[in-house]
ZAPA-821152 format. One record per residue: x, z, y of N, C-alpha, C, O in turn. Coordinates in pm, whole numbers, padded with zeros to 5 digits, always signed. Example, Ala and Ser with C-alpha at 12.3 -4.5 7.8 and 13.67 -1.06 7.14 Angstrom:
<rs>
+01319+00780-00569+01230+00780-00450+01320+00780-00330+01424+00846-00332 +01285+00708-00225+01367+00714-00106+01290+00787+00003+01341+00804+00114 
</rs>
This chain:
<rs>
+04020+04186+12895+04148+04156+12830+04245+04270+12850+04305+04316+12752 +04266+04323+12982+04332+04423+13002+04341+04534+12947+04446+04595+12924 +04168+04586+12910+04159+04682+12836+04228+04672+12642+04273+04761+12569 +04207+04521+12615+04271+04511+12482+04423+04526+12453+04478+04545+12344 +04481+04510+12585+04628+04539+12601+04690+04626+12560+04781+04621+12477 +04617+04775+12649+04710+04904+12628+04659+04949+12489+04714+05053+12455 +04584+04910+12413+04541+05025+12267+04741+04929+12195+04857+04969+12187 +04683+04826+12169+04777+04683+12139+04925+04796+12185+04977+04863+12096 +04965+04801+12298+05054+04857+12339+05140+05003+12297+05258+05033+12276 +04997+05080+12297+05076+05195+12237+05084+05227+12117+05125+05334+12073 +05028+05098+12033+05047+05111+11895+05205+05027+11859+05270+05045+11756 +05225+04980+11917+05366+04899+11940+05452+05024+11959+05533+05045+11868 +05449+05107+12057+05548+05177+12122+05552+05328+11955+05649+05382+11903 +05406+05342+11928+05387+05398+11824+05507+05350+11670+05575+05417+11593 +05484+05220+11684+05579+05170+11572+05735+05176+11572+05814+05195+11480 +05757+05151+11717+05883+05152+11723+05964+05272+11702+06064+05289+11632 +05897+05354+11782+05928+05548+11784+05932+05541+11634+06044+05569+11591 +05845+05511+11544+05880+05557+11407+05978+05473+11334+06053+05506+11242 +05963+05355+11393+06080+05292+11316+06208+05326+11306+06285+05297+11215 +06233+05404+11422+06358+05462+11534+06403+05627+11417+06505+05677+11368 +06265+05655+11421+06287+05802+11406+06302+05802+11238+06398+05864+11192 +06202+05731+11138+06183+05757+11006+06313+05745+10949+06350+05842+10883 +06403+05634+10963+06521+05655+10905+06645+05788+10933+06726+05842+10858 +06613+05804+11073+06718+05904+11114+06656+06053+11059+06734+06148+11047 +06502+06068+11023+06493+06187+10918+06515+06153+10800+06542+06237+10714 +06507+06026+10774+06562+05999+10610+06734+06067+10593+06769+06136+10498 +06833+06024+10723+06970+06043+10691+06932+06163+10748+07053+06178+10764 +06880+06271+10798+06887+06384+10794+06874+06478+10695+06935+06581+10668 +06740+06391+10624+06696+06486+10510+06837+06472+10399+06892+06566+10342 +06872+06334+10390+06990+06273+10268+07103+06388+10293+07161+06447+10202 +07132+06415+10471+07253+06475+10479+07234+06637+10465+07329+06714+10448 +07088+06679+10475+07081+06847+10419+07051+06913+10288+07027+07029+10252 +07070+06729+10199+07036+06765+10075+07217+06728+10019+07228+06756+09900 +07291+06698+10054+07395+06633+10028+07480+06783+10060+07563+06822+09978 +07454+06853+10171+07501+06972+10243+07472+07130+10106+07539+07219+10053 +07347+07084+10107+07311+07195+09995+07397+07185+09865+07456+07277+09809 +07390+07032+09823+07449+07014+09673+07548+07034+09692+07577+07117+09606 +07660+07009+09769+07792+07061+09817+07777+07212+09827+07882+07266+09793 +07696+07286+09857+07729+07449+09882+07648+07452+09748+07602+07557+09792 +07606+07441+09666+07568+07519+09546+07712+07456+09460+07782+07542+09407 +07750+07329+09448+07878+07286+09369+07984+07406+09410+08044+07462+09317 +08002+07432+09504+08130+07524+09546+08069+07704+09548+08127+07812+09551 +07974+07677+09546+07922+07832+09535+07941+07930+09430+07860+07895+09344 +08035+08088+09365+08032+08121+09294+07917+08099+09196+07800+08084+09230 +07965+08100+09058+07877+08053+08929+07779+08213+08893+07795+08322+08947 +07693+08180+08800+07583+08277+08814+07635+08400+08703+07571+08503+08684 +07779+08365+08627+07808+08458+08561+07912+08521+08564+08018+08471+08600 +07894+08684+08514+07994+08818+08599+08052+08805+08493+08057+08924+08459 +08105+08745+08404+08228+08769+08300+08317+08636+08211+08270+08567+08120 +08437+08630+08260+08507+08518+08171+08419+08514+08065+08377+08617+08013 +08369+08344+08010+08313+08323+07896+08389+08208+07819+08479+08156+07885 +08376+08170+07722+08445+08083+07622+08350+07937+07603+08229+07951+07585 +08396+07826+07606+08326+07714+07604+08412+07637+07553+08527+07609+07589 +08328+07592+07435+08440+07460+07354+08358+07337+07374+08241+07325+07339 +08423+07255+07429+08386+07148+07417+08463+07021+07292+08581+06990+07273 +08359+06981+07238+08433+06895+07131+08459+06775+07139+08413+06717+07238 +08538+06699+07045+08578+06516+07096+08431+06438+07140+08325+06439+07078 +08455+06384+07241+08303+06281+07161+08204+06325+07296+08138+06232+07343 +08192+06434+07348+08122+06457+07417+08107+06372+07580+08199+06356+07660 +07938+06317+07599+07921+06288+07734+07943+06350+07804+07953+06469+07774 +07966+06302+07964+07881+06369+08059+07817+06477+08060+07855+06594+08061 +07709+06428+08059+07534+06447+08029+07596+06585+07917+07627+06688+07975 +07604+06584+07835+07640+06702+07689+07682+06799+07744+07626+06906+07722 +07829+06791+07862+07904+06866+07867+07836+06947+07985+07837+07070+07982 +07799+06904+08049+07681+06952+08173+07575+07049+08080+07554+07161+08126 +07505+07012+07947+07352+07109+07899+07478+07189+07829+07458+07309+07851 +07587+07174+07762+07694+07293+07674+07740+07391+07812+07771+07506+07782 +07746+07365+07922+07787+07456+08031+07714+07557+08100+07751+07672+08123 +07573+07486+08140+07409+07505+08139+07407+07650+08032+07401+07770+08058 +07413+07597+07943+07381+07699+07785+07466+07807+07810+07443+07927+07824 +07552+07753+07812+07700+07899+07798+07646+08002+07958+07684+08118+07973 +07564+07938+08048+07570+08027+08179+07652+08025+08258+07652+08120+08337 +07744+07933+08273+07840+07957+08395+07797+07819+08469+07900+07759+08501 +07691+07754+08504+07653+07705+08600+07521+07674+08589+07456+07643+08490 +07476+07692+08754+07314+07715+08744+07222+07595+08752+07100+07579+08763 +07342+07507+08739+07208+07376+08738+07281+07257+08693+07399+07259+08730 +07243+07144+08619+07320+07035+08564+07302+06901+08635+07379+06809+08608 +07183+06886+08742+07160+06807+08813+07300+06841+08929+07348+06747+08991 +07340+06943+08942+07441+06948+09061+07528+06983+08994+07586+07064+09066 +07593+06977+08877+07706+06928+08801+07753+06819+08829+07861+06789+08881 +07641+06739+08783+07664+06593+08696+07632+06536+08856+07670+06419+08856 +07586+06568+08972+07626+06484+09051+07747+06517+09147+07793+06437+09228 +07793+06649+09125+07952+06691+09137+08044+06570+09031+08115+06481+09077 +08029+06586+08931+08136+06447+08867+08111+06300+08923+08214+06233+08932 +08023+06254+08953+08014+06145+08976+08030+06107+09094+08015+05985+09104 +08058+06163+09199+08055+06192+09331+08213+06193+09382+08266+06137+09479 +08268+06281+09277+08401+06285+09231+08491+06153+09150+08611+06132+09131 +08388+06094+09123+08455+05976+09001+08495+06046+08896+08596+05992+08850 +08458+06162+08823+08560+06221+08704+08479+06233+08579+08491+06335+08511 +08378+06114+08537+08297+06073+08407+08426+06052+08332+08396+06097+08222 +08535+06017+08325+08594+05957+08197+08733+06082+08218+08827+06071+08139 +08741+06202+08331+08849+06247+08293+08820+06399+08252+08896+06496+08248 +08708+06389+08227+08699+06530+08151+08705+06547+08003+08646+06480+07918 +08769+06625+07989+08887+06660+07860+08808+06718+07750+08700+06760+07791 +08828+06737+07609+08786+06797+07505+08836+06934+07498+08942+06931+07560 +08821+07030+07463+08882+07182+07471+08857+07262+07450+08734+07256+07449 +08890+07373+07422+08831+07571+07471+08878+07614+07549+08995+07629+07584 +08779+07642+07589+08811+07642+07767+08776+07809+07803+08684+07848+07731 +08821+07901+07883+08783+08018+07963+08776+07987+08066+08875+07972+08139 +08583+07957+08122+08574+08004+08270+08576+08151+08316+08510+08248+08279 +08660+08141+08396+08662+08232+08483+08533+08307+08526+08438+08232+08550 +08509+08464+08543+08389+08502+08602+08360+08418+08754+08435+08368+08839 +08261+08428+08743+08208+08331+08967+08306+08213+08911+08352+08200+09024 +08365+08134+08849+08409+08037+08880+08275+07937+08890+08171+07920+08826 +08351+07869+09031+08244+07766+09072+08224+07634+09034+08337+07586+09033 +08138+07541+09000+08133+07432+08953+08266+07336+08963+08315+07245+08897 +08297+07410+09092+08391+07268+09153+08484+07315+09079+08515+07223+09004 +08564+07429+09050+08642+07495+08999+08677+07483+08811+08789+07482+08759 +08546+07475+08743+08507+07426+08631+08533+07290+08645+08643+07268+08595 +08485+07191+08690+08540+07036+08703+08680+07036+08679+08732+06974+08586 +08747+07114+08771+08927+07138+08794+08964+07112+08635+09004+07019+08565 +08919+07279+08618+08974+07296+08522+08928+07179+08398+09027+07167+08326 +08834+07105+08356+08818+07033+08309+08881+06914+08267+08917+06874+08156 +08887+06862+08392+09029+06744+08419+09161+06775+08433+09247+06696+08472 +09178+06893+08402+09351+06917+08355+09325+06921+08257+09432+06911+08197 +09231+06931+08170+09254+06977+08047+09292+07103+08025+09379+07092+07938 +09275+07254+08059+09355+07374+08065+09285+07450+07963+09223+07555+07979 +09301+07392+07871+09242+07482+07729+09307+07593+07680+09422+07605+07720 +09266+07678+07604+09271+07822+07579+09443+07775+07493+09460+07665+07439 +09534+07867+07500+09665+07816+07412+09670+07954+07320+09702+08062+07370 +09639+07941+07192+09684+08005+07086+09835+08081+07027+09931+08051+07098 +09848+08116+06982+09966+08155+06973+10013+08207+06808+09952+08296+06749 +10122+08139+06754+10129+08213+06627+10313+08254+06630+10403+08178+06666 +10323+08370+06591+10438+08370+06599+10555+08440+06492+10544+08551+06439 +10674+08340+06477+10689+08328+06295+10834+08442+06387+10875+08439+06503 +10882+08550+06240+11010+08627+06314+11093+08579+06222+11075+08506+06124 +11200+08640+06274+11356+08584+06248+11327+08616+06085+11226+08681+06060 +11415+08573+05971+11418+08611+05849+11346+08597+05747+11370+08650+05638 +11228+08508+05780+11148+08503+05693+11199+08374+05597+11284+08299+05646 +11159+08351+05490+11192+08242+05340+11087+08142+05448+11073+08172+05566 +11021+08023+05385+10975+07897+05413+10850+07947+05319+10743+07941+05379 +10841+07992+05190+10719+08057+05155+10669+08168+05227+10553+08201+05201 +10723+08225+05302+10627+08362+05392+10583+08285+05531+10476+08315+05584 +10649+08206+05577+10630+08158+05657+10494+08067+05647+10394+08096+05714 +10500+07967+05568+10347+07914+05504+10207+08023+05435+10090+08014+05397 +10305+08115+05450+10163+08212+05420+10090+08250+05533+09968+08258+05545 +10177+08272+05614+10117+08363+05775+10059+08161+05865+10004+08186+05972 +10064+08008+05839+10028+07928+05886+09900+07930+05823+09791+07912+05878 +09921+07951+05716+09808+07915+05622+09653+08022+05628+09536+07999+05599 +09737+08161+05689+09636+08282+05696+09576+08280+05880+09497+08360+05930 +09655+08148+05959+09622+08205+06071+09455+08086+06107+09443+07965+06090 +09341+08205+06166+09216+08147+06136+09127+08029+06252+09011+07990+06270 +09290+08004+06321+09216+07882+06447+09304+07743+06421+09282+07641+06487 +09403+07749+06319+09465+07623+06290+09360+07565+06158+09285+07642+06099 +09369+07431+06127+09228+07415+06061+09301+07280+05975+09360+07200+06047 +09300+07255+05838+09376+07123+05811+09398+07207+05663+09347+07316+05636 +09488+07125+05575+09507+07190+05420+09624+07185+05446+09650+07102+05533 +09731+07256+05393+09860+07342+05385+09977+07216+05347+09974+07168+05234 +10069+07172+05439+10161+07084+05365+10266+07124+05270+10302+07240+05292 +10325+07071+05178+10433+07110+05128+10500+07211+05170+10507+07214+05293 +10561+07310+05109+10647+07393+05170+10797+07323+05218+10854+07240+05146 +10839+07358+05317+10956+07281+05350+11104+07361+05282+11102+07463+05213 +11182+07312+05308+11344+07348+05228+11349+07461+05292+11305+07469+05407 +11398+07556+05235+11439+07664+05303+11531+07666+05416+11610+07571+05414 +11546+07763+05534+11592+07721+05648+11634+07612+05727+11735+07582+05791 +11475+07542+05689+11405+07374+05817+11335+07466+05892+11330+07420+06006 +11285+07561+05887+11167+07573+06032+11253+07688+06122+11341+07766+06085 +11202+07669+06236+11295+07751+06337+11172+07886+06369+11052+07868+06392 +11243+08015+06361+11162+08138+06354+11132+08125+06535+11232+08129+06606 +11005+08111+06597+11019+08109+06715+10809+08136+06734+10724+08170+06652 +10801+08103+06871+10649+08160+06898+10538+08006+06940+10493+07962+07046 +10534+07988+06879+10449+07836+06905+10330+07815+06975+10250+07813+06882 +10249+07793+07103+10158+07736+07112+10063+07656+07056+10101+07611+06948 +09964+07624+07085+09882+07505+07055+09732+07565+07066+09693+07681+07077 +09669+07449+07060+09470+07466+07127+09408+07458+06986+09476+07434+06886 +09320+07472+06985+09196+07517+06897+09182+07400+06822+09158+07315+06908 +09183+07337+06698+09199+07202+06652+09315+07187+06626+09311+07122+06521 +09464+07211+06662+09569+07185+06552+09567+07220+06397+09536+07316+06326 +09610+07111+06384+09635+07121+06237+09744+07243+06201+09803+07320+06278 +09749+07232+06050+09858+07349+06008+09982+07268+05996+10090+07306+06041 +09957+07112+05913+10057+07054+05916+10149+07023+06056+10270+07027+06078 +10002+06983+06160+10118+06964+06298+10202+07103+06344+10308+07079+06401 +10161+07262+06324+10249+07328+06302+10382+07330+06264+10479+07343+06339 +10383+07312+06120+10498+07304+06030+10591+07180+06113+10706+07182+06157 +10493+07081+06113+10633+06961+06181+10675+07014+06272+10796+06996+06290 +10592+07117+06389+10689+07143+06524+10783+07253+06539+10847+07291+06636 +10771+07327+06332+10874+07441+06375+10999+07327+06284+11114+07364+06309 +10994+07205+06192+11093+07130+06175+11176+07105+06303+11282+07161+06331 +11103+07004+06381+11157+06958+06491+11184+07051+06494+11249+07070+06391 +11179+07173+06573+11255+07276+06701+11395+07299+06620+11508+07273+06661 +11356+07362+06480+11499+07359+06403+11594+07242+06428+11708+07256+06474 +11537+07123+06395+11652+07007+06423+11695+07015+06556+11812+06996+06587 +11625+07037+06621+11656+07032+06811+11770+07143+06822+11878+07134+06881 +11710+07268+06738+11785+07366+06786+11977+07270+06736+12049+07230+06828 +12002+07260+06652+12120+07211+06584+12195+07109+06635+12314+07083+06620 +12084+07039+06714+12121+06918+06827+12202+06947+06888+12309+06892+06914 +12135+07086+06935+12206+07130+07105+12335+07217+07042+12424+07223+07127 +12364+07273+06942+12419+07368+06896+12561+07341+06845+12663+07410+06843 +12533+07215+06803+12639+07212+06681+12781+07136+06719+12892+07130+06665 +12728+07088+06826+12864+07021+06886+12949+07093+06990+13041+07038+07051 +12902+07245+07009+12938+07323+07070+12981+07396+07017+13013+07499+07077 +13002+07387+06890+13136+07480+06786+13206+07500+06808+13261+07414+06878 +13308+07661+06773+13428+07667+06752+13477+07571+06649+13415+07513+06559 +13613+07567+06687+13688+07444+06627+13774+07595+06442+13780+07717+06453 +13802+07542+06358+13829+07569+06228+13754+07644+06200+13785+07763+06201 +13628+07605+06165+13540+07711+06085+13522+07652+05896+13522+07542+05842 +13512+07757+05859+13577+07748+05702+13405+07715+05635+13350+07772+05540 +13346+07593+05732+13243+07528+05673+13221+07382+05757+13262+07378+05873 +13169+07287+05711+13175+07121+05759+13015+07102+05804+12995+07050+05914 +12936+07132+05747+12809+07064+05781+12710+07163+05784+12676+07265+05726 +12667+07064+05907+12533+07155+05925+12420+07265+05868+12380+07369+05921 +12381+07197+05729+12346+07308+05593+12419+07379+05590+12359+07482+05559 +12575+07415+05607+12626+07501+05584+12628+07590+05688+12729+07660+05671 +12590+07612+05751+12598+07632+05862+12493+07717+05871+12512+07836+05894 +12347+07655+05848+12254+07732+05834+12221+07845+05754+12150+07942+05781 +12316+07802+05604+12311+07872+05518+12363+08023+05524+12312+08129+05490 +12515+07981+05595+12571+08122+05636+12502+08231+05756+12521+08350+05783 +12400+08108+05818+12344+08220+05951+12188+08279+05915+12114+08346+05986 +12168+08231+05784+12073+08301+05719+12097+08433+05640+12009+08518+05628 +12249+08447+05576+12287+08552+05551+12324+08649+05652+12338+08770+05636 +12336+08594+05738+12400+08663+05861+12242+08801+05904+12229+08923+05913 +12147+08665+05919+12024+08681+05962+11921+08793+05874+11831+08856+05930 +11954+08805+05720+11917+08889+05635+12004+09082+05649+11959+09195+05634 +12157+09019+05689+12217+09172+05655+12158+09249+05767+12120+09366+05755 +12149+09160+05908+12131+09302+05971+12016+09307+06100+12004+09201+06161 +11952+09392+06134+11830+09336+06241+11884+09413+06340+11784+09451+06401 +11988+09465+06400+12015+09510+06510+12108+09351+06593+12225+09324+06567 +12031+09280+06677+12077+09183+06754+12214+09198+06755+12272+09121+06680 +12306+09301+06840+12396+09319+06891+12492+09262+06752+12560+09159+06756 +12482+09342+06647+12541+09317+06549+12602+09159+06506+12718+09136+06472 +12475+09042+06519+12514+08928+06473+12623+08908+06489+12688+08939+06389 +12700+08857+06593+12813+08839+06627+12928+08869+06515+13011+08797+06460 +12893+09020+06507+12984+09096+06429+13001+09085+06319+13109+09114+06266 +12869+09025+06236+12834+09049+06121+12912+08872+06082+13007+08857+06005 +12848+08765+06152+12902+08661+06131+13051+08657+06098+13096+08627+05988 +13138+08697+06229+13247+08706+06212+13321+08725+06085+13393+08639+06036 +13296+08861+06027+13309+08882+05928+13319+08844+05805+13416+08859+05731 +13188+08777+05774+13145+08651+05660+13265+08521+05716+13326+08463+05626 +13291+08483+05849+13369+08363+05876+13514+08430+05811+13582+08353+05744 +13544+08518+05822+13671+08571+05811+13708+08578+05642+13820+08544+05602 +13627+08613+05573+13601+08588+05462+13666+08499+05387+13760+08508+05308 +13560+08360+05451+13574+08262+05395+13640+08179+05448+13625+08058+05429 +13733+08234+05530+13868+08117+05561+13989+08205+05443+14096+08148+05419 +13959+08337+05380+14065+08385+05322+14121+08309+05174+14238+08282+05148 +14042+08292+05116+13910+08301+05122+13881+08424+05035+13962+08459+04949 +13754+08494+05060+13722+08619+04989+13543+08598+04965+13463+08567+05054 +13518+08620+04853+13389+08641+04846+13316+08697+04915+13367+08796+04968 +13193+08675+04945+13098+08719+05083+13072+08856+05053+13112+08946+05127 +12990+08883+04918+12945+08984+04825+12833+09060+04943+12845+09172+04994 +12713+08949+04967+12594+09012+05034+12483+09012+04949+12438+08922+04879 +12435+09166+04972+12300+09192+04910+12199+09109+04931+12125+09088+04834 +12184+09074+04998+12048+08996+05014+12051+08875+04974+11943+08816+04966 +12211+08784+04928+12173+08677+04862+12163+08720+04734+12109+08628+04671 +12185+08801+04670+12171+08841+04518+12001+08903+04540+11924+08884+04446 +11974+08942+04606+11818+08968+04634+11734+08814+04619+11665+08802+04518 +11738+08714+04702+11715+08560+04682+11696+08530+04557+11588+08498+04508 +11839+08540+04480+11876+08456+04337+11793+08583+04250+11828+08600+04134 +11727+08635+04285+11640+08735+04219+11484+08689+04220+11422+08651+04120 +11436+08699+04346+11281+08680+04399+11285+08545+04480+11181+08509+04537 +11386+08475+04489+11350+08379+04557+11250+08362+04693+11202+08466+04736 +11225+08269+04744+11110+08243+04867+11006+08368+04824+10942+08353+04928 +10937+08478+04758+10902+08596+04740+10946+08685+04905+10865+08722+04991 +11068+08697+04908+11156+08754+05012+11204+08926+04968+11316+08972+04949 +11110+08972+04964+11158+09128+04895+11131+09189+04824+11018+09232+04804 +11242+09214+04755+11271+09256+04631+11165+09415+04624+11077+09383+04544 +11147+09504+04651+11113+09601+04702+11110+09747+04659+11038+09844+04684 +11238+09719+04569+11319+09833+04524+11476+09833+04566+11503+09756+04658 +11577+09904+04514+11747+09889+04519+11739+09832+04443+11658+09846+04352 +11869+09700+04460+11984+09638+04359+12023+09732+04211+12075+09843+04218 +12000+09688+04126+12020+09788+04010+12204+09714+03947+12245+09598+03942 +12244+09794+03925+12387+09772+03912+12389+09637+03774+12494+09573+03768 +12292+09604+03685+12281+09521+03596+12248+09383+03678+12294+09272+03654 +12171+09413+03765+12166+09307+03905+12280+09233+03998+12299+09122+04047 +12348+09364+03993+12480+09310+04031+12555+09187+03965+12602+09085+04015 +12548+09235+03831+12668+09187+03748+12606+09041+03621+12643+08991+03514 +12466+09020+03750+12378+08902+03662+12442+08743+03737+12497+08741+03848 +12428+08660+03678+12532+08530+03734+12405+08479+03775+12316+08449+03696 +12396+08469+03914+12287+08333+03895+12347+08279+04101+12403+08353+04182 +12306+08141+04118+12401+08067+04195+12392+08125+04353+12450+08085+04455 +12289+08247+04331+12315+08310+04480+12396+08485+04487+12378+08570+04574 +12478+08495+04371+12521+08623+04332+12607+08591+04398+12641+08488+04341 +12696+08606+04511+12770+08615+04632+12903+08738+04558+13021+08733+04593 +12861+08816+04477+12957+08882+04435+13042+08852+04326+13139+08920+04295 +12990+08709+04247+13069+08635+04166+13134+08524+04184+13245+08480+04152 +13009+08474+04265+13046+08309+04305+13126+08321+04441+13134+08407+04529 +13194+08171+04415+13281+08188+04572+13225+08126+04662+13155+08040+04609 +13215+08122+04808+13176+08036+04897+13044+08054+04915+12990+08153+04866 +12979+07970+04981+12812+07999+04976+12739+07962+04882+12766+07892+04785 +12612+08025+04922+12526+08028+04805+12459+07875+04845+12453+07835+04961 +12406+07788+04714+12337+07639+04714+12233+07626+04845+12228+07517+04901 +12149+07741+04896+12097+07681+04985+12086+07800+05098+12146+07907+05083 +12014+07774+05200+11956+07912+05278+11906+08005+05223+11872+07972+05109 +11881+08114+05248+11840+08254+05187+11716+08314+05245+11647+08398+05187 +11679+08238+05433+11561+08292+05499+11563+08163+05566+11607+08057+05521 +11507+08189+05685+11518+08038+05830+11557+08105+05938+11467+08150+06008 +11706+08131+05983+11745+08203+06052+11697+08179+06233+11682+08062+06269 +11684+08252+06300+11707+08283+06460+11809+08176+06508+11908+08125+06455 +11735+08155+06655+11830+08086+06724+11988+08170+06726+12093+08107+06719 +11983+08305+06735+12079+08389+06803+12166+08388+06632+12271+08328+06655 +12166+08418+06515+12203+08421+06423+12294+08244+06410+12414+08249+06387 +12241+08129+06424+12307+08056+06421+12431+07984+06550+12515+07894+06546 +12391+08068+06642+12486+08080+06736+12602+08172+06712+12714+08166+06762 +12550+08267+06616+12690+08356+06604+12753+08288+06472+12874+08276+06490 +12729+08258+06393+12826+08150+06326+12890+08019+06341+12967+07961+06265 +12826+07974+06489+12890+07873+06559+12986+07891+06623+13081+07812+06620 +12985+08030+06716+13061+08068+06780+13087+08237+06770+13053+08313+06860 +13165+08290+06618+13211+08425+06615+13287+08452+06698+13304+08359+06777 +13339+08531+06717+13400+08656+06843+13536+08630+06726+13526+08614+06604 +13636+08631+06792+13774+08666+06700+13765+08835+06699+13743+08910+06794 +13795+08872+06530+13815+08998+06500+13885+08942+06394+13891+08824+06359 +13967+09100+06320+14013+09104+06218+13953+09170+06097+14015+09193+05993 +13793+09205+06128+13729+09272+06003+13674+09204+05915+13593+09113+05929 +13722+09251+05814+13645+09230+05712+13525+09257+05639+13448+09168+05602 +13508+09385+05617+13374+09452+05587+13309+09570+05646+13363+09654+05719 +13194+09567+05609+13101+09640+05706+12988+09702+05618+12922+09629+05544 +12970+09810+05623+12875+09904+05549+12765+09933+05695+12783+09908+05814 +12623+10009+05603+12544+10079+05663+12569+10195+05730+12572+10266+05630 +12590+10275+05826+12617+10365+05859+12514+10474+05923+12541+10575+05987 +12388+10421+05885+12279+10591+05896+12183+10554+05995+12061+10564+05979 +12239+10510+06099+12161+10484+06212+12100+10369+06242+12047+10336+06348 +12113+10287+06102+12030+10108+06133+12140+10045+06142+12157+09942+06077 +12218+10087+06210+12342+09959+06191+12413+09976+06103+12372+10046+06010 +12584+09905+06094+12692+09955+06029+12816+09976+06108+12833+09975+06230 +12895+09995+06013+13069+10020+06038+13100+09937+05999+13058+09886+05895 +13189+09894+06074+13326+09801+06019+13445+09811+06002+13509+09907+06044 +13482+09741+05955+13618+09756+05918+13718+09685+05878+13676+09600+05799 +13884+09672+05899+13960+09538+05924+14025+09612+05711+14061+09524+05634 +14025+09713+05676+14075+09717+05558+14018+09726+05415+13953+09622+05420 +14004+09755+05340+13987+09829+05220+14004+09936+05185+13948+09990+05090 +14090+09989+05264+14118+10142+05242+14011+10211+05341+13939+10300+05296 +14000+10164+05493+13891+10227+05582+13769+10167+05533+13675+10227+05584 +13734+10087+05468+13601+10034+05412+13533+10135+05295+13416+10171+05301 +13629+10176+05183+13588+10265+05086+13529+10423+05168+13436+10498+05138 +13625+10431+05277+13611+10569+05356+13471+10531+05427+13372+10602+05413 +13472+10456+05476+13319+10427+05519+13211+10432+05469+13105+10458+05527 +13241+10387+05259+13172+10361+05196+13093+10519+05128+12980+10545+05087 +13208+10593+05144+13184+10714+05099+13103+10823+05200+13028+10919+05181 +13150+10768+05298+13029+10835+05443+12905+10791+05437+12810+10864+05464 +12895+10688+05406+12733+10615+05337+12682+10718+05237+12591+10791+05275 +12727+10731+05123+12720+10745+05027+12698+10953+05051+12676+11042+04968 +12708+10955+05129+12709+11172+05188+12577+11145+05242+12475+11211+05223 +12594+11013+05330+12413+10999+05415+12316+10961+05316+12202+11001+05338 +12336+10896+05217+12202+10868+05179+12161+11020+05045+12049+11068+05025 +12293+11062+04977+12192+11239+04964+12161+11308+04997+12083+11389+04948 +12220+11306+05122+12126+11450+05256+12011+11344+05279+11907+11409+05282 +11983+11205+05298+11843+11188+05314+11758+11157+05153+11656+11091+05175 +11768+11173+05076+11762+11183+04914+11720+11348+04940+11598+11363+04933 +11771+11432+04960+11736+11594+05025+11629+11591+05082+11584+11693+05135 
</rs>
């Protein structure tokens, strides 16, 4: 009997040792495989150069893991996809165009994923343009994607630099240079000087679009506004080229010759040199800075202002120093005619 004991025995002691031991190499093996997938998740990615990855609506998991795979910036999708899930972040990864980073690491790609930090585009409209040039350059730019809305009224969109990701529409464009215009007017308009020799807002715009056409040296606005305000509290006709340019070519924008003196003396409702007061509508979609200077002109006593050679002009509080000015113009442009 004795002898049947000890085999009996050390097969017992045999079982237990393994019972003891098999699990604690199971959580060993679990914890050096758990150790690894953690250092390959955080480990620079296998590719040496920012690459581009769009991911589209709609996409799994599973998709966005073989589209990442594909593109090369991570070396394996089994230790992706158990980086997200590990994480809980199956439902917060985002649709986008995305730039990974060169070596960016899985974990780093996840990041960026769940912010959403997609590539931001950029289109950017300048001061002076009509509402038809402006829809030309939305319409020509080749990452907004949608069919062309209506052209809007002349000076509704605000000349400024817009954002947006890969998939905006053209129309959601156009609405966000509306809005910014209305916004801009929000903030603007109740911060007026008090007697200005115009009531409403359109008018308002209208004059800082002429403002916005005579002259592209910044400094000037101010000056130039003034002027036109001074005008038209006299009241004196504006008599600006560029709205008789308008009532010519309309939303076109330039004319792209000189005013011909028969041009002058043609009636139509933006000839500024016949008609009194402003012209029926805007003339471009002026600058924030252009409608600030007709909100708030500088007190002067000038009246008019010529070109004077160097990009800007002269001014002037008379008629008598205005003609003298006019005639100093008039010496510069045949020595450059020479």
């Amino acid at each position: 009997m004795a002898t049947d004991t000890q085999p009996r025995r050390g097969f017992i002691r045999i079982a237990l040792i393994a019972a003891i031991c098999l699990p604690l190499l199971g959580a060993l093996a679990a914890g050096a495989t758990f150790l690894y997938g953690k250092y390959l998740f955080e480990a620079d990615g296998p590719h040496d150069q920012a690459r581009i990855v769009m991911l589209e609506q709609g996409l799994g998991v599973r998709a966005i893991a073989s589209r990442l795979a594909k593109a090369g910036v991570i070396s394996g999708e089994f230790v992706f996809l158990a980086g997200v899930r590990l994480n809980r972040a199956e439902g917060d990864l985002k649709a986008g165009e995305y730039e990974i980073p060169a070596h960016a690491s899985m974990s780093s790609i996840l990041r960026i994923l769940r912010e959403g930090r997609s590539i931001l585009h950029r289109i950017t409209i300048p001061e002076g343009l009509t509402s038809e040039q402006i829809m030309l350059l939305v319409e020509a730019n080749p990452v907004l994607v949608g069919d062309m809305p209506p052209t809007p009224p002349e000076g509704s969109l605000l000349p400024e630099t817009y954002s947006f990701t890969r998939g905006a529409t053209r129309k959601e464009i156009v609405s966000q240079m509306k809005a910014a215009a209305k916004a801009l007017m929000d903030e603007l308009w109740d911060k007026r000087a008090e007697d200005l020799p115009f009531d409403t807002r359109e008018e308002a715009i209208t004059l800082a679009s002429i403002v916005e056409k005579e002259t592209g040296v910044a400094s000037e606005r101010p000056r130039v506004a003034a002027v036109f305000v001074n005008r038209l509290s006299k009241p004196m006709r504006l008599q600006s080229d560029p709205t008789i340019i308008y009532g010519l070519v309309g939303g076109k924008g330039a004319l792209g010759r000189p005013i011909r003196r028969s041009e002058l003396d043609r009636h139509t409702p933006y000839n500024t040199y016949l008609i009194d007061g402003l012209p029926p509508t805007p003339i471009c979609n002026p600058g924030r800075a252009s409608i600030e200077a007709v909100l708030n002109p500088p007190e002067t006593d000038e009246l008019y202002f010529v070109a004077d050679g160097t990009g800007g002009h002269a001014f002037s509080k008379t008629l008598r120093e205005h003609q003298q000015r006019v005639r100093e113009w008039r010496q510069i442009e045949r020595r450059q005619g020479q």
